[in-house]
C-alpha positions in Angstrom: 0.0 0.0 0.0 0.9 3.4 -0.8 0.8 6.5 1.7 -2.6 7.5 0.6 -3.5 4.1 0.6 -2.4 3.6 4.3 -4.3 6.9 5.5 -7.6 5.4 3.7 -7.4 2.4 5.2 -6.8 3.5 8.9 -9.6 6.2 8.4 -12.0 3.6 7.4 -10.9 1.2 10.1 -10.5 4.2 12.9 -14.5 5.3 12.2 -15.9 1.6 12.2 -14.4 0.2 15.0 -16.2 -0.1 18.2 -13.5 0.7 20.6 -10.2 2.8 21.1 -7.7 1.1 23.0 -5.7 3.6 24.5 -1.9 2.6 26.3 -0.3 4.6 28.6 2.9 4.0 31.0 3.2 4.8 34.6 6.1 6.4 36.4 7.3 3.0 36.9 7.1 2.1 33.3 4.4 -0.3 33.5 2.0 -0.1 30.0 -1.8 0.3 31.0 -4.6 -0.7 28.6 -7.8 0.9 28.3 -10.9 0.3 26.8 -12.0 4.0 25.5 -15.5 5.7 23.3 -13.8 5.7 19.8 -15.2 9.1 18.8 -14.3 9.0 15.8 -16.6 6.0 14.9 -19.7 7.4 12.7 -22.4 4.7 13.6 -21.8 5.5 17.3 -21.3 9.1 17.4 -22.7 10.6 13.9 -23.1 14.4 15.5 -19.1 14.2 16.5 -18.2 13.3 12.8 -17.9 17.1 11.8 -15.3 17.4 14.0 -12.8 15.2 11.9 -14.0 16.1 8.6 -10.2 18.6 8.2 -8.5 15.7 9.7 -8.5 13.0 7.0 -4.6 13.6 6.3 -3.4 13.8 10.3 -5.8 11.3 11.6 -6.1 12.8 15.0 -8.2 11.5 17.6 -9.5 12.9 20.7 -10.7 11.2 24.2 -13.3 11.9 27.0 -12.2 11.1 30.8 -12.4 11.8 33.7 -9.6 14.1 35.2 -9.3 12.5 38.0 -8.4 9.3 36.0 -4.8 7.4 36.7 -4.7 7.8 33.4 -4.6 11.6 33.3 -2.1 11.6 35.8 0.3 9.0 33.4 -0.5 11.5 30.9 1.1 14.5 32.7 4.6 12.3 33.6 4.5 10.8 30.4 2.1 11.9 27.5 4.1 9.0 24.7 1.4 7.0 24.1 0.0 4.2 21.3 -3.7 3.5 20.7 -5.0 0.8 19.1 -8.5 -0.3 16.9 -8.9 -3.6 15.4 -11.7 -5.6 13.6 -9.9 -9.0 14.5 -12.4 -11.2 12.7 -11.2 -9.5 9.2 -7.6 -9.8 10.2 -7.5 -5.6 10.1 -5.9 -3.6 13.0 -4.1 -0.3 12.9 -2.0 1.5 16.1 -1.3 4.8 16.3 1.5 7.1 18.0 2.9 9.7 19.7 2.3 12.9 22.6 -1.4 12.8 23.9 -2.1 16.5 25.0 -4.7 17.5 27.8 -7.0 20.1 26.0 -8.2 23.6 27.6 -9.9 25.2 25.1 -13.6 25.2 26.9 -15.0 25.4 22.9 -13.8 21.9 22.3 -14.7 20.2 24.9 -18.3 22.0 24.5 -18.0 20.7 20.7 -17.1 16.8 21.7 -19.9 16.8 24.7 -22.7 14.0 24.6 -26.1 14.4 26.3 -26.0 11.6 28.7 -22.5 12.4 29.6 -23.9 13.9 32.9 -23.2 10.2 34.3 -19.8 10.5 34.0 -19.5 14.5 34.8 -22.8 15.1 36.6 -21.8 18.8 36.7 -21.8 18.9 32.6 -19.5 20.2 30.1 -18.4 22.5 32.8 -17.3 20.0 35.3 -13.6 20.1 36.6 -13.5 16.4 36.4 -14.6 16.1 32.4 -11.3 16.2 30.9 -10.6 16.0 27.0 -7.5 14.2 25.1 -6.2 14.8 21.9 -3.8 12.9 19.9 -2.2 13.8 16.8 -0.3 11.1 15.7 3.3 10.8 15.2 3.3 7.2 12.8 1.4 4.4 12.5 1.9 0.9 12.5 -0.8 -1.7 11.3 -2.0 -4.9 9.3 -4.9 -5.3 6.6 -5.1 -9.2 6.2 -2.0 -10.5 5.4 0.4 -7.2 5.0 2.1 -5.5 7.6 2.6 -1.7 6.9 4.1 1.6 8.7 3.7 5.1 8.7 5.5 8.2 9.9 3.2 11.4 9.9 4.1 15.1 10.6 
């Protein structure tokens, strides 16, 4: 596969799989797995679609959590981190790299929020403990079938 080829094909897998897998390490250097909303997947979360439509080339990503997560804390000591979506019964799985960022800008946090999130962050898009990710890749690694293929991205 070429480059365009590559991008197509984790776009495609990126919106139809169910979940985001997102790794971090601790300050002991232990890798911790989580299951995490894919928001980027279009049968799950049609109205957050719009948000990706200028990122087709960079394939970013962003994440919903709560800030008083593990995770969050990981993320300050060490933002380096891989996530991974698979279909595993057609053999397709793509991982991507690099620095997850804690986002402040109050306008995208208000663009990414769900009604029904209040059971998560019962005070709403406002609450201190509703925290937003971003990743914008650094390279991707991933196999379609029987073919292994790699990535780097600005």
């Amino acid at each position: 596969m070429n480059k365009n080829e590559i991008k197509q094909f984790c776009i495609q897998l990126i919106e139809e799989a169910e979940v985001a897998y997102l790794i971090t390490v601790d300050s002991n250097a232990v890798p911790y797995t989580r299951a995490m909303f894919n928001l980027r997947n279009v049968e799950q979360f049609p109205s957050l679609s719009k948000l990706f439509i200028n990122h087709q080339d960079d394939l970013l990503v962003y994440f919903s959590t709560n800030t008083s997560s593990s995770k969050v804390e990981q993320i300050k000591k060490n933002p380096a981190v891989s996530v991974y979506y698979s279909k595993p019964k057609e053999f397709r799985g793509v991982m991507l790299g690099g620095l997850l960022e804690i986002v402040t800008d109050q306008k995208i946090k208000e663009e990414l929020w769900l009604d029904g999130w209040e059971i998560y962050y019962p005070e709403g898009v406002e609450d201190p403990d509703y925290t937003v990710l971003r990743l914008l890749p650094k390279f991707v690694r991933g196999w379609a079938k029987d073919k292994a293929f790699a990535l780097g991205l600005k």
